[in-house]
N, C-alpha and C positions, 0 to 999 in steps of 0.2 A: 783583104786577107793577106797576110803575111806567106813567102813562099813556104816556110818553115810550119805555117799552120796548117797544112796539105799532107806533110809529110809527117806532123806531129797528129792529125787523125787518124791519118793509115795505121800508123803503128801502134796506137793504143789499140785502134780495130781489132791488128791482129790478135793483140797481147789477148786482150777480151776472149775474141773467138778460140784461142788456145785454151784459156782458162776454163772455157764452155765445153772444150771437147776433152778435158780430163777433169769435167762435174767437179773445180775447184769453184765457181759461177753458175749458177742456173739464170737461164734466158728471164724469169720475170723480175730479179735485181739485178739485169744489165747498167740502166741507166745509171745507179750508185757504182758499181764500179767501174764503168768507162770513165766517168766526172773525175773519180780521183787518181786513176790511170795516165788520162787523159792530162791533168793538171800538173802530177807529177813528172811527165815528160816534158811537159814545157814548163817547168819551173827550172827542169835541167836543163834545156837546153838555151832559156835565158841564162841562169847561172852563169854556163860556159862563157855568151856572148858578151857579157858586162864588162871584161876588159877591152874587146874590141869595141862597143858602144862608147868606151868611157874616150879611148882613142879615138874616137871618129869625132865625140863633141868639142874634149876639152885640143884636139889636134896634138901630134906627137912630138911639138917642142923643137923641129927640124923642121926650117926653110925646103920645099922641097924642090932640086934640080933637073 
């Protein structure tokens, strides 16, 4: 598991648990909306990392000193 997928449960958790406690979510379709909760956080937070991933494969073109 990725460290990022730790912190990408927790926070959909919360998100979830918020939603339950202003009945925007009832507890028996949790699972539907944690999935895309859940999925939607780590689609952003890959997003974000794609320049950095792209720099770590393709290396940033600098010899490094």
């Amino acid at each position: 598991m990725h460290p990022d997928d730790e912190i990408i449960l927790r926070a959909a958790k919360e998100i979830v648990v918020k939603f339950i406690e202003l009945q925007r979510v009832s507890p028996t379709n949790f699972e539907e909306h944690f999935r895309r909760i859940y999925y939607a956080l780590k689609n952003t937070v890959l997003e974000g990392r794609i320049e950095d991933l792209q720099k770590e494969i393709l290396g940033s073109g600098k010899p490094d000193d």
